[in-house]
C-alpha positions in Angstrom: 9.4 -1.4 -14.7 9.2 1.0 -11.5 12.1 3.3 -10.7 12.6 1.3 -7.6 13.1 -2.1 -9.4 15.5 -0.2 -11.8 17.5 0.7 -8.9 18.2 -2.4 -7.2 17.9 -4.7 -10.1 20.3 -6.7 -11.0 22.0 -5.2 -14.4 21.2 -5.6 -17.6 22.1 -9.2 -18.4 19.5 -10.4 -15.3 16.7 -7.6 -15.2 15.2 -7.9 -12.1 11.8 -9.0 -11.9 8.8 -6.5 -12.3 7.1 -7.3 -8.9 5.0 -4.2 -7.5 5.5 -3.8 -4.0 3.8 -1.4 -1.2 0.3 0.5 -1.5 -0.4 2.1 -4.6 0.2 6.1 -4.4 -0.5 8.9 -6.7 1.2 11.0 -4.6 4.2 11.7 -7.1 2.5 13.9 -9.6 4.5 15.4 -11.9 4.5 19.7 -12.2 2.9 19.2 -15.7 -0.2 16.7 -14.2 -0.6 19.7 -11.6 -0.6 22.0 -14.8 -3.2 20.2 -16.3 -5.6 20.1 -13.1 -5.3 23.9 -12.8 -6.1 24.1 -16.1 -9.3 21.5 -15.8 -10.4 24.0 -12.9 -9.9 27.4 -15.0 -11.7 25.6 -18.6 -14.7 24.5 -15.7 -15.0 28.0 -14.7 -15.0 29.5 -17.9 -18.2 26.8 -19.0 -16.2 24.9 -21.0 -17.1 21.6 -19.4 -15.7 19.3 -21.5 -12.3 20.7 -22.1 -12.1 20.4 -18.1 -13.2 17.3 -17.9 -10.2 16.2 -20.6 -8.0 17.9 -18.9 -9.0 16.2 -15.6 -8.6 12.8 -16.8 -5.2 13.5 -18.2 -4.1 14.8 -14.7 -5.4 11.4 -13.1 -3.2 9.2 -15.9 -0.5 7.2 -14.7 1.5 6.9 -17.8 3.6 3.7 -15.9 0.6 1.8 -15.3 -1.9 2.3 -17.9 -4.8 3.0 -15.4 -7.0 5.2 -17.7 -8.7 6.0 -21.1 -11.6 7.3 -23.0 -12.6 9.1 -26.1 -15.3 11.6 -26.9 -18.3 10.9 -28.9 -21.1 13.2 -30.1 -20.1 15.5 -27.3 -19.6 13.5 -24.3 -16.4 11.8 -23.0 -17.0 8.2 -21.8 -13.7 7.1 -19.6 -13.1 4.2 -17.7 -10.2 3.4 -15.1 -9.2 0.9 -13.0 -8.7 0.4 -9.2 -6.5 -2.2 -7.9 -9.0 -5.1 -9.4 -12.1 -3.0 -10.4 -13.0 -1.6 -13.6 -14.8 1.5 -13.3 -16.6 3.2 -16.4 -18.8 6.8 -16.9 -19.7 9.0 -19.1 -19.5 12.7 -19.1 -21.5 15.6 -21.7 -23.4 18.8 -21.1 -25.7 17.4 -18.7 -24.5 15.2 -16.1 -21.8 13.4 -15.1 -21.9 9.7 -14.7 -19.8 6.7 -13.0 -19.8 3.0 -11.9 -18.4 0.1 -10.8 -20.1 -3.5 -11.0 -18.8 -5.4 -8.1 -20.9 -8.9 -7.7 -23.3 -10.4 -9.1 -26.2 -12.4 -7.2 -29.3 -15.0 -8.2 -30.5 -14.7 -4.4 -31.4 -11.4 -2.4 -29.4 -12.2 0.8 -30.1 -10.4 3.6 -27.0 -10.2 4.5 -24.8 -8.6 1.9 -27.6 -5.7 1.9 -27.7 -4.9 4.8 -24.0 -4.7 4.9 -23.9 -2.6 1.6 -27.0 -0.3 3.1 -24.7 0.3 6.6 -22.2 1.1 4.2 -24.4 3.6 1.9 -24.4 5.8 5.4 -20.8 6.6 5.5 -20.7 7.0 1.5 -20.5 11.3 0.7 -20.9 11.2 -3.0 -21.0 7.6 -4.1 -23.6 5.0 -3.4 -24.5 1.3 -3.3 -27.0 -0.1 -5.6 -28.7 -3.1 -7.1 -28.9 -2.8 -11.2 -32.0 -4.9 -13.1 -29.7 -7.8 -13.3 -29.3 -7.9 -9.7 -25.5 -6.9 -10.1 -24.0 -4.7 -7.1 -23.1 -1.4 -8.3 -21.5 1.8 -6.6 -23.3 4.5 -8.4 -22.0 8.4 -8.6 -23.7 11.2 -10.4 -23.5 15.0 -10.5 -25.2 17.3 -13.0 -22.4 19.1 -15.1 -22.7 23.1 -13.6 -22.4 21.3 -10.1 -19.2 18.8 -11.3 -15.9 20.6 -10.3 -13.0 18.9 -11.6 -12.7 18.7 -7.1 -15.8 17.4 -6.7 -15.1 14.6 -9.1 -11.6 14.1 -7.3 -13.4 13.4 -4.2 -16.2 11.8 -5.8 -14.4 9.6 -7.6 -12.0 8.7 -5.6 -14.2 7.3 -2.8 -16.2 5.2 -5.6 -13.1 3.5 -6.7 -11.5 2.7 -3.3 -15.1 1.4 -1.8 -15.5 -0.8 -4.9 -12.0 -1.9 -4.8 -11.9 -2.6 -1.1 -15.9 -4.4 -1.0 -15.7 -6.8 -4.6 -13.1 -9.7 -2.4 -14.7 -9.2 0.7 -18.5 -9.9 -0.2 -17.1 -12.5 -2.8 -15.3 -14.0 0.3 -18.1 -13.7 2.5 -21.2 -14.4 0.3 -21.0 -17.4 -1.6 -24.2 -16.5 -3.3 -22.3 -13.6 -4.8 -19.9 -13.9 -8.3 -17.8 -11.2 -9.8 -19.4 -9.3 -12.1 -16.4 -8.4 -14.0 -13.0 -9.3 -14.9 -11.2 -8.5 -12.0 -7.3 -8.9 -12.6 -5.3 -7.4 -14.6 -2.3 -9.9 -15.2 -1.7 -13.4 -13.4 0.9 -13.9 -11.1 3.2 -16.8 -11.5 2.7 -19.3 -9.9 6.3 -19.6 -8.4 5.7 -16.3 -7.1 2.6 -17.2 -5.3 4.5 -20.2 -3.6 7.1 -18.2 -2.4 4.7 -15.3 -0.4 2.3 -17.8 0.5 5.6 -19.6 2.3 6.9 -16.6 3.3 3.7 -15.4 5.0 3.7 -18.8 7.0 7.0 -18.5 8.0 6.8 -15.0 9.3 3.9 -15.8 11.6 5.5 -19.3 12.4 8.8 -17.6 13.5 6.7 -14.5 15.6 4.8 -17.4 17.3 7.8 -19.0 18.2 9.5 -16.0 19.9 6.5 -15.3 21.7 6.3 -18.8 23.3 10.1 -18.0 24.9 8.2 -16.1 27.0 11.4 -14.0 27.8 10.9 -11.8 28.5 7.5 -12.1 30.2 4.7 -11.7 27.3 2.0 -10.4 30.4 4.7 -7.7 31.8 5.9 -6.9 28.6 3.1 -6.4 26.1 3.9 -3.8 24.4 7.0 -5.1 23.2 5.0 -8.1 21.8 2.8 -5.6 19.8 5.8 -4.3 18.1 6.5 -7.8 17.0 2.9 -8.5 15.4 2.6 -5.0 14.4 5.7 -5.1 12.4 4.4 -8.4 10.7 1.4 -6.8 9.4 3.0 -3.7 8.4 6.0 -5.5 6.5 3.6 -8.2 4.8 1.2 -5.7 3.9 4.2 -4.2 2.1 5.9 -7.3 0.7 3.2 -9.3 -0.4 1.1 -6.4 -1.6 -2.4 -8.9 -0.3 -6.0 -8.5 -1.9 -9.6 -8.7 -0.1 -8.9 -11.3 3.1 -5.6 -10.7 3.9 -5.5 -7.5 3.3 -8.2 -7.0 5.8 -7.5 -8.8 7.8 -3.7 -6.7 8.3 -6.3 -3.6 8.6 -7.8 -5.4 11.4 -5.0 -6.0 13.5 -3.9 -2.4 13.6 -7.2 -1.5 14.4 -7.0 -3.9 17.1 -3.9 -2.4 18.8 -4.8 1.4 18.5 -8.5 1.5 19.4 -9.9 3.6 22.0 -11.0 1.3 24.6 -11.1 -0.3 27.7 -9.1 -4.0 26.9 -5.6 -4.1 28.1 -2.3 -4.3 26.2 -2.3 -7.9 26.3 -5.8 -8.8 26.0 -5.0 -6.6 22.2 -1.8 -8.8 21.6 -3.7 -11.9 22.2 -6.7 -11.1 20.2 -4.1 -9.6 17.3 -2.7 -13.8 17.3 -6.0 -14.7 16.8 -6.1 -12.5 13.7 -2.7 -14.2 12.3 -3.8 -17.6 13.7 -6.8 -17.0 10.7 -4.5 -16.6 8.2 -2.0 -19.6 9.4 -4.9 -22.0 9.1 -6.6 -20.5 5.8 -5.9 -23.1 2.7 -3.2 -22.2 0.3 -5.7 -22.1 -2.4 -7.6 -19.2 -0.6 -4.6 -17.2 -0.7 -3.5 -17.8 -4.5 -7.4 -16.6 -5.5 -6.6 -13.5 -3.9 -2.6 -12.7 -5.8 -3.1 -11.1 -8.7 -1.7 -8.0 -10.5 -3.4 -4.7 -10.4 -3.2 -1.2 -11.5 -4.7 1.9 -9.7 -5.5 5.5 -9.9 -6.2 6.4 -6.5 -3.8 6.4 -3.4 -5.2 5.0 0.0 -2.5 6.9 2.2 -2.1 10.9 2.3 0.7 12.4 0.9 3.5 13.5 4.2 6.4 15.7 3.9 10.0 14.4 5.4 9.2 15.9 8.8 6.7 13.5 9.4 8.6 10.4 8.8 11.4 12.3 10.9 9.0 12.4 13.8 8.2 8.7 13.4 11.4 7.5 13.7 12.7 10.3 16.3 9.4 9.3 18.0 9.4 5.4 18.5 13.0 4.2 17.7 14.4 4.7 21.4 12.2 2.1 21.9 14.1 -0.5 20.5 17.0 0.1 23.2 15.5 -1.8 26.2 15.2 -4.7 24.1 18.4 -4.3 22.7 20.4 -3.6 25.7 18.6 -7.1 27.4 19.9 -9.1 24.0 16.7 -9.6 22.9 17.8 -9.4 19.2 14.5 -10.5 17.5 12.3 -7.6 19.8 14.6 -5.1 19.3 14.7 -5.6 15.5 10.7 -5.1 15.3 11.3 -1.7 16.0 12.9 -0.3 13.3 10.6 -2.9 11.4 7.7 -1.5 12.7 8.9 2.6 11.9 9.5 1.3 8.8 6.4 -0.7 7.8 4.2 2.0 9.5 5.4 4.6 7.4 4.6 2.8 4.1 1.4 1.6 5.5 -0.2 4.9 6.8 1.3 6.9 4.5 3.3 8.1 0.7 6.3 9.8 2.0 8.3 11.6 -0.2 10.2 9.5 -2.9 13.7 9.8 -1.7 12.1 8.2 2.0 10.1 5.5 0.0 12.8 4.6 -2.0 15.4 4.3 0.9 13.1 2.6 2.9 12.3 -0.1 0.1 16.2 -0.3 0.3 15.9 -1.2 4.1 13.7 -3.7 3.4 15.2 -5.6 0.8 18.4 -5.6 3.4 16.4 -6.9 6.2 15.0 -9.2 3.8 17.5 -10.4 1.4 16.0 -14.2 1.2 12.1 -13.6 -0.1 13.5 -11.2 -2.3 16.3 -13.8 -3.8 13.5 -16.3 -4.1 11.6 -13.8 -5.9 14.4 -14.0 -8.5 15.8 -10.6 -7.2 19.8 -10.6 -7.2 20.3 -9.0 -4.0 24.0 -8.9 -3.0 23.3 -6.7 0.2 24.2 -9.2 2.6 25.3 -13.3 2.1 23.2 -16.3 3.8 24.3 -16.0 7.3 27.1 -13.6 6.5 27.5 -10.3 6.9 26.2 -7.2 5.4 27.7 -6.3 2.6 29.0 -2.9 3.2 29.9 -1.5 -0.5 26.8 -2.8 -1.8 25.0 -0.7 0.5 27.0 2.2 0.3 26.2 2.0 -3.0 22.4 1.8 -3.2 22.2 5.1 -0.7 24.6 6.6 -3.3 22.3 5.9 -6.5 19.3 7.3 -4.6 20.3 10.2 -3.8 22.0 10.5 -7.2 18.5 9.5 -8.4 16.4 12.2 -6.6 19.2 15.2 -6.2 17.5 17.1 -9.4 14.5 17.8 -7.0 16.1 17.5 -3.6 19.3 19.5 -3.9 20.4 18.8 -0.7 19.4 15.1 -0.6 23.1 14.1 0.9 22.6 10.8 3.4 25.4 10.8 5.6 26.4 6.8 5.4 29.1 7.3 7.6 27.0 7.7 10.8 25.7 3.8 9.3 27.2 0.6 11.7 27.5 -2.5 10.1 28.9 -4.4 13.3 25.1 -6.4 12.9 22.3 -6.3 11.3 20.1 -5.1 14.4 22.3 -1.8 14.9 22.3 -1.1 11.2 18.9 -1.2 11.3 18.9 1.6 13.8 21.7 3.6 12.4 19.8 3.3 9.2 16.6 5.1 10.4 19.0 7.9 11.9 20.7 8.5 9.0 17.1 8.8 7.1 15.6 11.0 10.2 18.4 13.8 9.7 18.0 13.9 5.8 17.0 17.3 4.7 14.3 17.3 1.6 14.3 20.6 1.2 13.6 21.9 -2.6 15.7 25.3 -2.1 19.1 25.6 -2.1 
């Protein structure tokens, strides 16, 4: 069970339930795992290639999540680890250095899924796409050993495991010629649970539909507000619901709809991001169980930020929310802080004491998905008000939590205002934006 679930869970007599949320990180290694990489690169240098390579694999080990092994044989080390819901295996001995990840297989040649795995081949640096005897789709690395830097195979194998990772749904969704090639979960997920985001995700998108059709304020004047709205329903169901190959990017695709560098207006963007949601509101239920399953990872998508960044996100886009606010336009002027707040766990791993608080901000936000999740969350009553000590509390056992590496990790909850849920919001990010993370006294 994550620190985070230990924190807001519910005692001992109801243990809360052990339900991953947010992008996979392995941004929080430990000063031992950096030990042993420093090591890998010294034992590399000195020729001793498979003491480095041991080393290496114990740096990438995620001892909560079980995400690698291998043993040695004859001289060689053959590993395997997973990524989200591939398997990826390889070999490593004197020579060369080996991995790969089978990803679909296929009785017909289509056209279509190689030409899409050939464009993809020419953004690939070390990894590539390839078709094995059996016609399975692979992504192929391989390095001779004097050129196979513990770095190198960072780089290396981290962009074969996130391409295989990201690929296996989408040409399985797209190509129905295609198959897996491999067991591709690594635990079910309940069936109740799968009701209760599938309900959740058409209630969200429901619910932004319907404030958009108000059309107060005016959708075509006010655009941008309206992005903040859809934005901050990708962001926060990307983080909630934790989605696989469709979904998932299809949440990719609406960002990338907002922020490119082009010539369509704000509004054509917001209309084509509805189209985007519209997709998922009309795709079957059944579609969307396929794709919940549990997974375990090695690699991180989103770079590692210090404090200051997360500072300058909030400092940056939360005044905002005050137009919005200021015209009572409650449900706009809460995407805001929704949006700071989903972007930040979207784009990036902030430092734990920021993930942790903002995991708290959504559970306070959302207190009803994560009661039906079986979570006993006692921040706030249906249709009541927030419940202040409860609160208090949570900040308090973060920073409690975290103070042995953040000495002066100290949230100042008085500057908090619990006169609505809106303000809190806002207070909330404040209080965060003024933390200091420093590791010195």
């Amino acid at each position: 069970m994550s620190l985070i679930d230990r924190l807001f869970g519910s005692g001992k007599k109801n243990p809360a339930p052990d339900i991953p949320f947010g992008r996979y990180t392995d941004a929080y290694k430990t000063d031992a795992q950096q030990a042993m990489f420093d090591r890998s690169l010294e034992l590399f240098d000195q020729g001793d290639f498979i003491s480095a390579y041991r080393e290496f694999l114990n740096y990438l080990k995620d001892e909560q999540v079980d995400n690698i092994s291998w043993r040695e044989e004859n001289g060689a080390l053959h590993f395997e680890f997973w990524q989200g819901s591939q398997r990826i295996t390889g070999t490593a001995d004197a020579e060369k250095v080996k991995a790969e990840s089978k990803i679909a297989r296929t009785d017909d040649l289509n056209v279509g899924f190689l030409r899409r795995l050939m464009e993809a081949n020419f953004n690939l640096k070390f990894s590539r796409f390839a078709l094995d005897e059996e016609n399975s789709i692979a992504i192929l690395f391989d390095t001779h050993t004097s050129d196979g830097s513990p770095l190198k195979l960072l780089y290396a194998l981290r962009e074969l495991a996130i391409h295989a990772d990201k690929q296996d749904d989408l040409l399985l969704d797209e190509f129905k010629v295609l198959r897996p090639a491999q067991e591709r979960t690594f635990g079910e997920i309940p069936d109740a649970e799968k009701e209760t985001k599938y309900n959740y995700i058409c209630r969200e998108i429901e619910r932004a539909f319907a404030e958009i059709e108000k059309g107060k304020p005016d959708p075509n004047q006010y655009p941008g507000t309206y992005a903040y709205l859809y934005l901050a329903m990708a962001f926060k169901l990307d983080y909630l619901i934790r989605p696989e190959g469709f979904m998932m990017d299809t949440l990719e695709r609406i960002h990338g709809i907002y922020f490119a560098k082009n010539d369509r207006s704000p509004q054509v963007k917001v209309a084509n991001i509805r189209k985007e949601f519209q997709k998922l509101l009309e795709r079957p239920k059944e579609a969307f169980f396929k794709e919940m399953y549990r997974t375990r990872s090695t690699f991180g998508i989103n770079p590692a930020v210090n404090h200051d960044t997360i500072a300058g996100l909030i400092e940056g886009e939360l005044q905002n929310m005050e137009w919005p606010l200021q015209q009572n336009y409650e449900a706009l002027a809460m995407a805001v802080p929704q949006y700071i707040a989903g972007f930040a766990m979207f784009h990036y791993a902030p430092p734990k004491p920021d993930r942790e608080l903002l995991h708290l901000f959504f559970q306070v936000m959302e207190p009803a998905f994560f009661r039906e999740l079986g979570f006993n969350i006692t921040y706030s009553e249906p249709g009541g008000p927030l419940n202040k000590p409860a609160i208090l509390k949570a900040i308090k056992n973060i920073a409690d939590q975290n103070r042995h590496q953040f000495p002066l990790l100290r949230p100042d909850s008085s500057r908090l205002d619990f006169a609505s849920t809106v303000l809190f919001a806002r207070s909330y990010l404040l209080m965060m934006k003024d933390l200091n993370l420093s590791k010195e006294v």
